[in-house]
C-alpha positions as CSV (number, residue, x, y, z in Angstrom):
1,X,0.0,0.0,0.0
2,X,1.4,3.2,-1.1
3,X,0.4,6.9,0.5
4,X,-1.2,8.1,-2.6
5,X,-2.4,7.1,-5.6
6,X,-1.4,8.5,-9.2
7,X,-0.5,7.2,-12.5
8,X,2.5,4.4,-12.5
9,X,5.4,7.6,-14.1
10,X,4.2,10.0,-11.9
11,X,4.3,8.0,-8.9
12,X,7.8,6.4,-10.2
13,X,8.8,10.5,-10.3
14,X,7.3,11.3,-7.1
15,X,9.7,8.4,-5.5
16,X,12.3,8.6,-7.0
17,X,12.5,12.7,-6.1
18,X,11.3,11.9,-3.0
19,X,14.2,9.9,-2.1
20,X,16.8,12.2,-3.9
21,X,15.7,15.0,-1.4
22,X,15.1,12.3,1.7
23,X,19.0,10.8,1.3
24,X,20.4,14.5,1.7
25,X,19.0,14.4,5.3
26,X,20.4,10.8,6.2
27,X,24.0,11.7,5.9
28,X,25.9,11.8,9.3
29,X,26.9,15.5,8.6
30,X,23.4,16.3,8.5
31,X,21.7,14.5,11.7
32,X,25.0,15.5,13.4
33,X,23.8,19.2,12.9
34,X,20.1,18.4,13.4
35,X,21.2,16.6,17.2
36,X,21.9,20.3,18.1
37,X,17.9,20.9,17.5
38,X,14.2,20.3,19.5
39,X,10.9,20.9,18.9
40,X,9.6,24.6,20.6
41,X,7.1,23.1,22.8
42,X,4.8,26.2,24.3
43,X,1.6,24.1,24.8
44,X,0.5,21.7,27.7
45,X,0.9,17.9,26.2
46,X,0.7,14.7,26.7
47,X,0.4,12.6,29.6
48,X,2.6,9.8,29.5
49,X,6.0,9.9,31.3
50,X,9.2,11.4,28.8
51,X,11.4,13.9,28.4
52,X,9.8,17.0,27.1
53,X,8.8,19.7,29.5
54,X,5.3,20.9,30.1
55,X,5.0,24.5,30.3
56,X,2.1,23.8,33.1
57,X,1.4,21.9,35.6
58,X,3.7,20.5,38.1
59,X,4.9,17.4,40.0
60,X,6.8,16.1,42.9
61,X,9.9,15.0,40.8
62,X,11.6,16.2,37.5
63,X,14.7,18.2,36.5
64,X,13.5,21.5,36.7
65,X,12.4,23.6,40.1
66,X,9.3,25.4,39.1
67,X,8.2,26.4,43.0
68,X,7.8,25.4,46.3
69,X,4.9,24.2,48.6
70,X,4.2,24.1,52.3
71,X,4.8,21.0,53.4
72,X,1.7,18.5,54.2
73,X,1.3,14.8,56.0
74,X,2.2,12.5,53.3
75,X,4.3,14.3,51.3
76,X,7.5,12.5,50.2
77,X,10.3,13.4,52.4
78,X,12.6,13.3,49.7
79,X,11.7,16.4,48.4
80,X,11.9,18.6,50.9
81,X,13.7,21.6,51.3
82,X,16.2,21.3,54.2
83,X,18.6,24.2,53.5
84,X,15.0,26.1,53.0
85,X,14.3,24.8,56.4
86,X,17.4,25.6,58.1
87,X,17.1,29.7,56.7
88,X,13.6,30.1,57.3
89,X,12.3,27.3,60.1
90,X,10.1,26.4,57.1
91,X,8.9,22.6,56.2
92,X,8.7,23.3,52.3
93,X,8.4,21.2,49.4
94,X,10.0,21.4,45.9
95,X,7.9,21.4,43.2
96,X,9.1,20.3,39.7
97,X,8.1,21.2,36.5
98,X,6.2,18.3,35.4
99,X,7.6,16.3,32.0
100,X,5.4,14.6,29.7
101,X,6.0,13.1,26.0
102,X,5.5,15.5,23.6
103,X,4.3,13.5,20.3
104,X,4.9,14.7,17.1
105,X,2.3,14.4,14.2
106,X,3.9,15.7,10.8
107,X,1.0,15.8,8.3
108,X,1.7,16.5,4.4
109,X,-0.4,17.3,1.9
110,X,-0.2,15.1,-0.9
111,X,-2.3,16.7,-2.7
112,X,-2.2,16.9,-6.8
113,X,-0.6,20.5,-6.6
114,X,2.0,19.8,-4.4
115,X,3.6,18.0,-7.3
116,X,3.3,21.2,-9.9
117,X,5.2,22.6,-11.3
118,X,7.4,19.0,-11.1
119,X,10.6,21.3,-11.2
120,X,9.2,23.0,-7.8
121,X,10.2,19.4,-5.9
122,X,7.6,20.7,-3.4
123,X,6.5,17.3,-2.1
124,X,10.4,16.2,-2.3
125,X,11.1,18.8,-0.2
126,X,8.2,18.5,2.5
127,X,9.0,14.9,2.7
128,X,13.2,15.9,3.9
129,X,11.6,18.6,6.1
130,X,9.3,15.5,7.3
131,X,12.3,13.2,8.2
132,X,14.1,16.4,9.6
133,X,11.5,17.2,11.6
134,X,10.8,13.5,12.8
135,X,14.9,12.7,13.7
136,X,14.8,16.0,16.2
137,X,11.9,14.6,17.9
138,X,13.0,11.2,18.4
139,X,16.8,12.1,19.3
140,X,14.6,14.2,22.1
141,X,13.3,10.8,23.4
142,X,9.5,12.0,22.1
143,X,7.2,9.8,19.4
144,X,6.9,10.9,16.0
145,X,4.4,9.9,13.1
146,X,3.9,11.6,9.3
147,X,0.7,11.9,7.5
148,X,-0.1,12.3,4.1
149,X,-3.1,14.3,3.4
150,X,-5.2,13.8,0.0
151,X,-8.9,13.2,-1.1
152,X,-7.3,10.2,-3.2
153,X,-6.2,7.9,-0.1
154,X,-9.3,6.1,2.4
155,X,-10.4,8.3,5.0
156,X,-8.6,11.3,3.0
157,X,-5.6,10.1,4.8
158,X,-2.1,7.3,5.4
159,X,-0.3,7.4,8.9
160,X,2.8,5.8,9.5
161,X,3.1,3.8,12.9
162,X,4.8,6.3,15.6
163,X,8.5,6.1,15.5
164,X,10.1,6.3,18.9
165,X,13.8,6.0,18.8
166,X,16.5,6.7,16.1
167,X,16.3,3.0,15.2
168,X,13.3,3.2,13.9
169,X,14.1,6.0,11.2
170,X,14.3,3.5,8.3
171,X,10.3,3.3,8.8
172,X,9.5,6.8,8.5
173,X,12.1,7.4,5.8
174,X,10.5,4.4,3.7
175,X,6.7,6.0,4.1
176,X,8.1,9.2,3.4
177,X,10.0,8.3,0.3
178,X,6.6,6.8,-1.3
179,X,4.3,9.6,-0.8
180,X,2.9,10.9,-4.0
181,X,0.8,14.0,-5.2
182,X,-2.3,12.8,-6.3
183,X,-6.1,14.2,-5.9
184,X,-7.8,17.3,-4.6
185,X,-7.1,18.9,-1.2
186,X,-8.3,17.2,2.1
187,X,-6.1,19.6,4.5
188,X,-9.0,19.7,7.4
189,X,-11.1,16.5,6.3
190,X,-7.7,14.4,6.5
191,X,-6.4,15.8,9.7
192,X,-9.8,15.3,11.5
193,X,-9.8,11.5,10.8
194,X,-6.2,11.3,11.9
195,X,-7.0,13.1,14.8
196,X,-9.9,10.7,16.0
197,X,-7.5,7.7,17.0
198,X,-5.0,10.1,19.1
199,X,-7.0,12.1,21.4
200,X,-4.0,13.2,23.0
201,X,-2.6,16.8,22.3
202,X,1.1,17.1,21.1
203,X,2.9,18.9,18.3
204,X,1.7,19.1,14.9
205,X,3.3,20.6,12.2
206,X,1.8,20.8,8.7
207,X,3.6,21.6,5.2
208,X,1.7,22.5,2.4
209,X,1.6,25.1,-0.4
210,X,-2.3,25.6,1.2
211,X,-3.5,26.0,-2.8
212,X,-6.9,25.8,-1.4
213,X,-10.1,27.9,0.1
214,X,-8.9,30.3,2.9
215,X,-11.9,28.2,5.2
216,X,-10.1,25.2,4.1
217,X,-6.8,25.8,6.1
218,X,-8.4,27.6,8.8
219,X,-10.4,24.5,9.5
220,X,-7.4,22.0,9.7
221,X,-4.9,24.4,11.7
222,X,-8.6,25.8,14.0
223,X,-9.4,21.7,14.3
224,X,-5.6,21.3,16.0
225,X,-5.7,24.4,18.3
226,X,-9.1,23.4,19.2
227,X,-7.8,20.0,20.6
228,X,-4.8,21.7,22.4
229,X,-2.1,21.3,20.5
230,X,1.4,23.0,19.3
231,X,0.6,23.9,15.3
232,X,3.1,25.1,13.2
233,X,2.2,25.9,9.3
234,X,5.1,25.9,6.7
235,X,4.6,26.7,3.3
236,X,6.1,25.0,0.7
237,X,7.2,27.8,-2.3
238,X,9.4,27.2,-5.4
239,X,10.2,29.3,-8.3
240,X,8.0,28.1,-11.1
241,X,5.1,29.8,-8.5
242,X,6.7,32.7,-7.4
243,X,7.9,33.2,-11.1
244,X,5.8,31.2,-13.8
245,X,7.2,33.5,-16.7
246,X,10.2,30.9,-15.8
247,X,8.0,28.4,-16.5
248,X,6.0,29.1,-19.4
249,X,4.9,32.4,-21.6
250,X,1.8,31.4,-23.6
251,X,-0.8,27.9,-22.9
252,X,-3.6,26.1,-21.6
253,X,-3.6,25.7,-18.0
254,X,-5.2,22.5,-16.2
255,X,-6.0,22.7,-13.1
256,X,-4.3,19.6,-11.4
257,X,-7.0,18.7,-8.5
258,X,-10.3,19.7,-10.5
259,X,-9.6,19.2,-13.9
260,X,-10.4,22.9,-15.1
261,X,-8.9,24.5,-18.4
262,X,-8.0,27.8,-19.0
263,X,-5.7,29.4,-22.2
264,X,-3.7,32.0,-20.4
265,X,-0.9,34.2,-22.1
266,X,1.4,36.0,-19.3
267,X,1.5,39.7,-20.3
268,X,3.3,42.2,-18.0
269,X,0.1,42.8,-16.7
270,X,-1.3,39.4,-16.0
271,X,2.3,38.6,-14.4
272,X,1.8,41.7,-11.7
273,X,-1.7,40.5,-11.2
274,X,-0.2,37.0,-10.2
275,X,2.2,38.5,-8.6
276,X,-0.2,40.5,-6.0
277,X,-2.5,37.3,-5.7
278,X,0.6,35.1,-4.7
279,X,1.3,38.1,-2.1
280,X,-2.7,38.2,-0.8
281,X,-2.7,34.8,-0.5
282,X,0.9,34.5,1.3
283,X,-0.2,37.7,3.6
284,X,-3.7,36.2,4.5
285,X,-2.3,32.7,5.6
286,X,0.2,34.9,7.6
287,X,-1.7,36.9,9.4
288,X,-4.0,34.3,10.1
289,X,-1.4,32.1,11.8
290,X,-0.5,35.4,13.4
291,X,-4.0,35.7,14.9
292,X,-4.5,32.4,15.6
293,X,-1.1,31.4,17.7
294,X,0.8,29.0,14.8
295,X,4.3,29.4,13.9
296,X,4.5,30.0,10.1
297,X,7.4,29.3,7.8
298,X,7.5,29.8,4.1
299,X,10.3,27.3,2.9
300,X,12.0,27.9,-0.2
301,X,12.2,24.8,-2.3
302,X,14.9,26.4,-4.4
303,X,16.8,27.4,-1.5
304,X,19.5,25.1,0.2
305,X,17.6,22.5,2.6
306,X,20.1,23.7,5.7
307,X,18.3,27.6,4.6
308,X,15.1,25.7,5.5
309,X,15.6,23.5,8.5
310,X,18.1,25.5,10.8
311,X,17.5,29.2,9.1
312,X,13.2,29.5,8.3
313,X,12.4,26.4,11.0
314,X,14.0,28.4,14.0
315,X,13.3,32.0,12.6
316,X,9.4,30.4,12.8
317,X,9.2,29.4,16.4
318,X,8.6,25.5,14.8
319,X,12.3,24.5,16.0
320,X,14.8,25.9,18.4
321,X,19.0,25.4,19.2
């Protein structure tokens, strides 16, 4: 079972760019720089036992001192404060900053317009940004999965099991490495199923070039804020978009997802007319993640992948050193 379905070359393509982009990760130079990142964490998570710090709530042991408490029968003796004791005649005891998993759902969309232009690579991109973003959270000790997003697949979406521990990699690697661009957008109707089998809040991150109704996007990143978690939005951008006088002068467009037709020539004046649609579109998703709390990115596909992952990722809030 594949991630997406498409025509036998364009799903050959897909893979084969897919894994171009994927191998440029998986070199030690690489994870060795990536072992210097983690996951900005700024929501309350999970609620199993790990390594990732809650930013609220407390507990009786951890590694980090958030406060202290008067001390009351039954408390563990362990934790208290005797040099707090021996100042102030005071029974008090430490409280910790409580640590939790923080769970990590990458979800791509896979839809038909995330593989056009084809020299854009911007599913080949989103899946190294995937495999990036999944070796930081694992090397952190936290669970990862990836999620490709498309009205082609059953339920409008494909998880991959969670990955928990560098060894594990080659499984999230492989499902990355065979996602393909294929059928209309399913951004919030794919991310609701894949929701409905993990309850639990964590960190989701989502990369798209959101080519889709503004109430589209706002439903899937609203749907993950709703359930408490840690969003983060990148966008996906390569030339042949921000530039399609690059690409082509004079044609007939087809819409990839519905099928539509139109003959468009790019005067100077249809090319500034793109050119301040790109820029609405780029400004509304911004200010919307603005408004809303999520860390937005716009990744360059034509840019270097280290540009994206330790220069846009951090500058975002989605990563940190």
């Amino acid at each position: 079972m594949t991630p997406a379905s498409g025509s036998a070359e364009t799903s050959r393509d897909d893979r084969m760019r897919n894994t171009a982009s994927v191998s440029a990760v998986m070199t030690p130079q690489f994870l060795a720089k990536l072992d210097r990142l983690r996951l900005a964490v700024r929501r309350a998570l999970g609620t199993r036992p790990g390594q990732t710090p809650m930013p609220h709530g407390s507990q009786g042991s951890g590694i980090e001192l958030e406060s202290y408490r008067t001390y009351a029968p039954g408390d563990d003796l362990r934790h208290l404060d005797w040099n707090a004791y021996g100042r102030l005649d005071q029974l008090l005891i430490k409280a910790f900053r409580a640590e939790r998993e923080a769970p990590l759902h990458v979800f791509v969309d896979c839809s038909a317009s995330m593989g056009f232009p084809d020299t854009d690579l911007k599913l080949a991109v989103a899946a190294a940004l995937a495999v990036s973003l999944a070796y930081i959270n694992v090397s952190n000790h936290d669970p990862v999965r990836v999620v490709s997003l498309s009205a082609a697949l059953p339920r409008f979406h494909f998880a991959s099991a969670f990955c928990r521990h560098r060894q594990a990699m080659p499984r999230i690697v492989d499902f990355v490495t065979q996602m393909q661009a294929a059928g209309d957008t399913a951004l919030a109707r794919g991310i609701s199923h894949a929701l409905q089998a993990h309850p639990t809040a964590g960190v989701a991150v989502v990369l798209s070039d959101f080519l889709m109704p503004t109430r589209e996007y706002e439903a899937a990143l609203s749907e993950l804020l709703a359930r408490g978690y840690t969003v983060s939005a990148v966008r996906l951008l390569g030339t042949g978009e921000r530039e399609p006088e690059s690409y082509f002068r004079r044609g007939r467009i087809v819409d990839s997802e519905s099928g539509a037709e139109r003959f468009v020539t790019l005067s100077q004046q249809n090319i500034e007319r793109y050119r301040q649609a790109l820029a609405d579109h780029l400004e509304s998703l911004r200010r919307f993640c603005r408004r809303a709390g999520v860390a937005f990115a716009v990744a360059d596909t034509a840019a270097d992948l280290e540009e994206s992952v330790f220069g846009q990722l951090p500058g975002a809030g989605t990563v940190r050193t």
